[in-house]
C-alpha positions in Angstrom: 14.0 -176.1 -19.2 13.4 -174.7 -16.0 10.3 -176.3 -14.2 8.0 -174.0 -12.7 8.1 -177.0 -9.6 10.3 -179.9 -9.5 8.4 -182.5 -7.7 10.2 -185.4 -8.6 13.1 -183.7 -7.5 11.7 -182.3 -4.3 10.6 -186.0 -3.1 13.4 -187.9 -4.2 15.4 -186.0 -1.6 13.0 -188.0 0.6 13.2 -191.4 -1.0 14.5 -193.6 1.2 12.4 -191.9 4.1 9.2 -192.0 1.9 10.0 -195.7 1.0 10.0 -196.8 5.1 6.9 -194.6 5.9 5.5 -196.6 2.8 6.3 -200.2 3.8 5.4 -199.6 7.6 1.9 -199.1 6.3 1.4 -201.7 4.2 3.2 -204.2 6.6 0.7 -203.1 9.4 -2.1 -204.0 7.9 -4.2 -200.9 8.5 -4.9 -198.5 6.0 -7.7 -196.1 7.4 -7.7 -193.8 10.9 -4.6 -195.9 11.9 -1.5 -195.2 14.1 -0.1 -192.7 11.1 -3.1 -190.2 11.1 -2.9 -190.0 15.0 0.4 -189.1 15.1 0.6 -186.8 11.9 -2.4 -185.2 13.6 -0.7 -184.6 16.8 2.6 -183.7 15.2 1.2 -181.0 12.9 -1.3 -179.7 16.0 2.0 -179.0 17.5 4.0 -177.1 14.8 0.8 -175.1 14.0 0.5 -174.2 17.8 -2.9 -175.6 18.0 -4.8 -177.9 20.2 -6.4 -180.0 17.2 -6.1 -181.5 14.1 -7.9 -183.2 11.8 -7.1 -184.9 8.7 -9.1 -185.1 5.8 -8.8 -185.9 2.6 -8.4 -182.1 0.5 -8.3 -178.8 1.2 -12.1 -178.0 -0.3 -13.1 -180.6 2.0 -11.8 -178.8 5.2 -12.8 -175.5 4.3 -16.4 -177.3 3.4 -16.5 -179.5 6.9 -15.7 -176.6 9.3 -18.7 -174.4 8.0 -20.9 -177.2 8.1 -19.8 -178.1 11.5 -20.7 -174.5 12.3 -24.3 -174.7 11.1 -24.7 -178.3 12.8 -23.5 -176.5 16.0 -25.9 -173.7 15.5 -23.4 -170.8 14.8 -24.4 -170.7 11.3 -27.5 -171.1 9.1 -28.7 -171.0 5.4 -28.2 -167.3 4.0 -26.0 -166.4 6.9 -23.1 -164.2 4.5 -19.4 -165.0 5.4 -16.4 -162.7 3.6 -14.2 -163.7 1.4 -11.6 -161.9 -0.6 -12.5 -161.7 -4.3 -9.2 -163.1 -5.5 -9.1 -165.8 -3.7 -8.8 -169.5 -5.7 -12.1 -170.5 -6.3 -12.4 -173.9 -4.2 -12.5 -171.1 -1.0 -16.0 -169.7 -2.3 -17.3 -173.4 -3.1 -17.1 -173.8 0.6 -19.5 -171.1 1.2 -22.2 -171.7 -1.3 -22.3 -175.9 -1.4 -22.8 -175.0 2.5 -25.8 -172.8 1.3 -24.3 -169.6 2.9 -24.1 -166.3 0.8 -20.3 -165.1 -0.1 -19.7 -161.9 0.4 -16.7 -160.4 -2.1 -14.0 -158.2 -0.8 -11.9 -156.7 -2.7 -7.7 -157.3 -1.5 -5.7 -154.8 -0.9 -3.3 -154.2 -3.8 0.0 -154.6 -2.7 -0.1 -157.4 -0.3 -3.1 -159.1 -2.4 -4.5 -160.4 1.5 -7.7 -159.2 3.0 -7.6 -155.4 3.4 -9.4 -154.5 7.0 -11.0 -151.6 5.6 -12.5 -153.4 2.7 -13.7 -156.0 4.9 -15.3 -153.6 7.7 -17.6 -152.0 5.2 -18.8 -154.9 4.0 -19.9 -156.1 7.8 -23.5 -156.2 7.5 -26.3 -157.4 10.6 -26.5 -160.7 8.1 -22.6 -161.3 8.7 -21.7 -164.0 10.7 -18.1 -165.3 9.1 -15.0 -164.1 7.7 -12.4 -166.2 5.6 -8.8 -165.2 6.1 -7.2 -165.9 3.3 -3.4 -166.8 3.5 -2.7 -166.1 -0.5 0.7 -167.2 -1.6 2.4 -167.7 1.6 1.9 -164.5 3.4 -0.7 -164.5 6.0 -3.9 -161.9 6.3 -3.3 -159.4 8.7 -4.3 -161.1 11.5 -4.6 -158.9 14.4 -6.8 -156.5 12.3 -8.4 -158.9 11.5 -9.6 -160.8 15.1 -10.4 -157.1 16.3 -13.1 -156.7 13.4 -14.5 -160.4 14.0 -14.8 -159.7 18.2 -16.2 -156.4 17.9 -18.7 -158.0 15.8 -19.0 -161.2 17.0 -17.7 -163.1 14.1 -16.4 -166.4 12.9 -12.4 -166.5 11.6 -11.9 -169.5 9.2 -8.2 -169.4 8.3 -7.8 -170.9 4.5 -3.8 -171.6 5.0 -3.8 -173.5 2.1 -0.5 -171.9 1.0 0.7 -171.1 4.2 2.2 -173.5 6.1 4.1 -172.6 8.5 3.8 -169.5 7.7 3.6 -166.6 11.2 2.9 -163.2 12.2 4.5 -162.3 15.8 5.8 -166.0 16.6 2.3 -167.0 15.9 1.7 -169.5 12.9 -1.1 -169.8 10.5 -3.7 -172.5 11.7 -3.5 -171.0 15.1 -5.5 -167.4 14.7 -8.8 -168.1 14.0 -11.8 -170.4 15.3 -9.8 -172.9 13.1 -7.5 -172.9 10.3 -7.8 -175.1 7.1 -4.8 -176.7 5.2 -4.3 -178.3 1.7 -1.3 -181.0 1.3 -1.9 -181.2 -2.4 1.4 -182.5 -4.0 2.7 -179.0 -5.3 2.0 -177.2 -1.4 4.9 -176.5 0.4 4.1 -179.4 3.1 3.1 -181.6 -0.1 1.6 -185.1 0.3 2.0 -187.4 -2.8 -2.0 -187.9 -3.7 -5.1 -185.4 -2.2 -4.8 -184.7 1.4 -5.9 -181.8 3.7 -6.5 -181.0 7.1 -8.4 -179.1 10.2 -6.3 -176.8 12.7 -8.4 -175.6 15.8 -8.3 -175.3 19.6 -12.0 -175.8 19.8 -12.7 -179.4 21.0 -16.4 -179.3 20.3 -15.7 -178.4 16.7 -13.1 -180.8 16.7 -15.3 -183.8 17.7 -18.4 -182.1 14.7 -16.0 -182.2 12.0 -14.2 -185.5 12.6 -17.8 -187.1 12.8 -19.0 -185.2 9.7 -15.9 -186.3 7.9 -16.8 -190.1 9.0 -20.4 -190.3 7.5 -21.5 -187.9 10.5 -20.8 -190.7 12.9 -18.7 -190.5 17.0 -20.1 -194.6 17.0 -19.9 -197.0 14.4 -23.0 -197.7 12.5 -24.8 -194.8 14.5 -25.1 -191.6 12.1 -25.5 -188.5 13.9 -25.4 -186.0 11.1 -25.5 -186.1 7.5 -22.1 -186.8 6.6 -19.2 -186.8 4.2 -16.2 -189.5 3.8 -13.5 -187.2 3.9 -10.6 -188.9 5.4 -6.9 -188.5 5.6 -5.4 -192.1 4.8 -3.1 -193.8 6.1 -0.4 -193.5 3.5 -0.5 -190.2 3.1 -0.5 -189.3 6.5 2.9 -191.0 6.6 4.9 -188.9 3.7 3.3 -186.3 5.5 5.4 -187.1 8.6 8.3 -187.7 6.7 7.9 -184.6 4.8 7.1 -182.3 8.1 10.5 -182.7 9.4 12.1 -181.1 6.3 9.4 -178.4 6.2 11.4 -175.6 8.0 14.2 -176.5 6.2 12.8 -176.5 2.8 11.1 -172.8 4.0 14.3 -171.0 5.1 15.3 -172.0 1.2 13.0 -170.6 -0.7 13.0 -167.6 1.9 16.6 -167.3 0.4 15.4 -167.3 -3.2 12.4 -165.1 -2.4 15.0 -162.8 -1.3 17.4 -162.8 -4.2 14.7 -162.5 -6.3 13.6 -159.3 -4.6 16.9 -157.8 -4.6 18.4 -159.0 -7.9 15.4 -157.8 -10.1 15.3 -154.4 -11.3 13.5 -154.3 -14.0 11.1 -151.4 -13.3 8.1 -152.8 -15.5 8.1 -155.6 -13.2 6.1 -155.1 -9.4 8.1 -157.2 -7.2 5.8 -158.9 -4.1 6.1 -157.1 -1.1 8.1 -154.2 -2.9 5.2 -151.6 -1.2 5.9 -153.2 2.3 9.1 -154.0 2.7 10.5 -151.4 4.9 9.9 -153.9 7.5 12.4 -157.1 7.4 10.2 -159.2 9.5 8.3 -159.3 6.2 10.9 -161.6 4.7 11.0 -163.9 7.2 7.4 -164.5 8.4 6.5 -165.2 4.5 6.6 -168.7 3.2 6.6 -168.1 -0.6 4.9 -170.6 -1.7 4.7 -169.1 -5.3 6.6 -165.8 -5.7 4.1 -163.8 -8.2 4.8 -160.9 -9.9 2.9 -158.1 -11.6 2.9 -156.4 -14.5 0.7 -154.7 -17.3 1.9 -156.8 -20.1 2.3 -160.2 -18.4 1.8 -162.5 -21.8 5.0 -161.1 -23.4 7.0 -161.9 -20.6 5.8 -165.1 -20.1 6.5 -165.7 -23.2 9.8 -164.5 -23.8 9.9 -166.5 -20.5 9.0 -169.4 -22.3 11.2 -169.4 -25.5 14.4 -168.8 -23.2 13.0 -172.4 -21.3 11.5 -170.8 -17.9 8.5 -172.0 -17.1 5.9 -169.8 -15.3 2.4 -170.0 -14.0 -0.7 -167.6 -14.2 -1.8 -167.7 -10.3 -5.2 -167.4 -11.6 -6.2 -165.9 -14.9 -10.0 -166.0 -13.8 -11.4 -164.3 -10.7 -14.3 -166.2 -9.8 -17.0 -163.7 -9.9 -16.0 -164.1 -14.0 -16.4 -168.3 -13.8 -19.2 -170.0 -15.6 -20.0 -171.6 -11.7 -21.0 -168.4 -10.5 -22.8 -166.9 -13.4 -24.9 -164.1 -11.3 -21.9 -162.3 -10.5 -20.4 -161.7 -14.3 -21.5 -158.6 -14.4 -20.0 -157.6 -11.2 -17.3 -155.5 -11.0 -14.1 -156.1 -9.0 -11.3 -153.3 -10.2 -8.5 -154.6 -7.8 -9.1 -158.2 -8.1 -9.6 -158.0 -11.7 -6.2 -155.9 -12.0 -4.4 -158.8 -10.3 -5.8 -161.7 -12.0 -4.4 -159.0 -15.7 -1.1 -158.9 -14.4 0.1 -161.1 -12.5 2.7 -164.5 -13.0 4.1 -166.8 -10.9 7.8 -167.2 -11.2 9.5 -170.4 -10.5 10.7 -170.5 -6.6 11.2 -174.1 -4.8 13.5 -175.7 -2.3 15.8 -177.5 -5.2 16.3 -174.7 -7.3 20.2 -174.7 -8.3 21.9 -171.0 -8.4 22.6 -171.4 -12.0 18.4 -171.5 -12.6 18.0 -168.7 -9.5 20.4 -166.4 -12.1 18.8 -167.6 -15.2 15.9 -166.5 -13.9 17.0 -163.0 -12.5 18.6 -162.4 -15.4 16.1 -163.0 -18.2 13.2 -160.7 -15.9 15.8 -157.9 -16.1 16.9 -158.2 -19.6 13.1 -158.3 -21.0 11.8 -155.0 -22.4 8.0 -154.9 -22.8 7.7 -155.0 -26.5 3.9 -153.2 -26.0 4.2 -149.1 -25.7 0.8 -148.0 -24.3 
């Protein structure tokens, strides 16, 4: 079988590393905000290229601090709409409505399945008062388009990065664009912790100091409660596989850059839409990427991910419900959402990672070019 994601495999390259990072916490003695969350936070300030970081304990929860930091800060209120693609994963949209804001659905643009600037323009209304890049699978929102929109209307950028660490456009990395950036470590991301972790990217030291208090039961001072707050913290633990796991990340990147790219030019199956296979005229595209799932489209997905199946490939449906279709957001059912609907129809997730072998990088090619779609429309 080849696994969609090798963790075990993945961290044991660590092992010995993860086993130190492990024993200096528990021989210090300090388990919360300690020594390891002040360094991981400055170390991953620094590879980001911004001023501040926070750690917190998920990826909702930093998407979910930073807009409520906003509306204690004034910049936002209740009913204020922020943008959000419409095929984002859900957890992005939570953020917006447990923050009793209104989300506003774009629809991506096809062929890099990112924010389309267009898309997003039209939907600017005087009610507008946020966007939310987000960074799907790797490949980062077209940034510059992006900040030009928000200044000419005066508007909040909230970066979800979830997926893109590390990931840059023009030397610049994700985390570092908008107002402030928001990062998941969940164990399958490409900087993976080994439990829930997530954390806060800005150069905004106001915001900084709102969202580490809100994240500490809305407290600067011990016992004194400014805000109505959360416990959302980044421990101590995790913060140190983080660091361990940092060091490797540009490493494990350039990797499955290198399978990205024999995936893009070993496949030729013509039923099969290859990422970036629209865009990439421009080889920048490659290397600014940081595939953290390589998705595919194509009209008859369930027969090649099962044919996928039965020759022992594992792959992943990167997500089979939009959310304006979820039970959580029932008022939008009816809505319609062509695009986003189309992608969440076709597309799978084929295996790419940092310990694939060649012989499972082949397999792979191999079976998506030998399948024939066994459906004639």
């Amino acid at each position: 079988m080849i696994p969609f994601l090798d963790l075990k495999k993945i961290n044991s390259q660590y092992r010995q590393d993860l086993i130190e990072a492990a024993t200096r916490v528990i021989d210090s003695g300090w388990y919360i905000r300690g020594e390891e969350v002040d360094s991981f936070e400055t170390e991953f300030a620094a590879y980001c290229g911004a001023q501040y970081c926070i750690g917190v304990a998920s990826g909702l929860d930093a998407l979910t601090l930073v807009l409520q930091a906003w509306k204690e800060m004034g910049l936002l209120t209740d009913g204020d709409e922020v943008i959000v693609p419409a095929n984002t994963y859900i957890a992005t949209i939570f953020a917006i409505s447990t923050n009793k804001l209104k989300p506003i659905l774009v629809e991506p643009d096809i062929h890099t399945y990112n924010l389309c600037p267009d898309k997003v323009s039209a939907a600017i209304t005087h009610k507008t008062k946020a966007i939310i890049a987000v960074h799907l699978y790797g490949k980062m929102a077209p940034m510059p388009d992006v900040l030009k929109l928000a200044n000419k209307h005066n508007l909040l950028v909230l970066e979800d990065a979830a997926q893109a660490h590390g990931a840059v456009i023009n030397n610049r990395k994700a985390g570092n664009w908008g107002d402030a950036g928001c990062f998941s470590f969940y164990p399958g991301k490409n900087l993976g912790a080994l439990g829930d972790a997530g954390a806060i990217t800005t150069h905004n030291r106001k915001l900084a100091e709102v969202v580490r208090a809100l994240a500490n039961y809305g407290s600067y001072e011990k016992y004194k409660n400014s805000y109505q707050g959360a416990n959302s913290r980044l421990d101590e633990m995790q913060a140190a596989f983080l660091r361990v796991k940092l060091r490797y990340l540009d490493g494990e990147t350039a990797r499955r850059r290198d399978v990205a790219q024999r995936y893009i030019a070993e496949i030729e199956n013509k039923a099969l839409i290859l990422p970036l296979s629209d865009i990439h005229t421009d080889v920048r595209t490659y290397t600014e990427h940081v595939w953290h799932l390589f998705v595919i489209r194509t009209t008859n997905r369930d027969s090649l991910r099962k044919s996928l199946q039965v020759a022992g490939i594992d792959s992943i449906i990167h997500y089979p419900i939009p959310p304006h279709r979820q039970q959580a957001y029932e008022s939008w059912n009816k809505s319609s959402f062509p695009v986003t609907e189309q992608i969440h129809d076709e597309v799978l997730s084929l295996p790419i990672s940092p310990v694939m072998t060649e012989a499972q990088v082949k397999a792979i090619i191999s079976h998506c070019n030998k399948h024939r779609d066994t459906h004639h429309h």
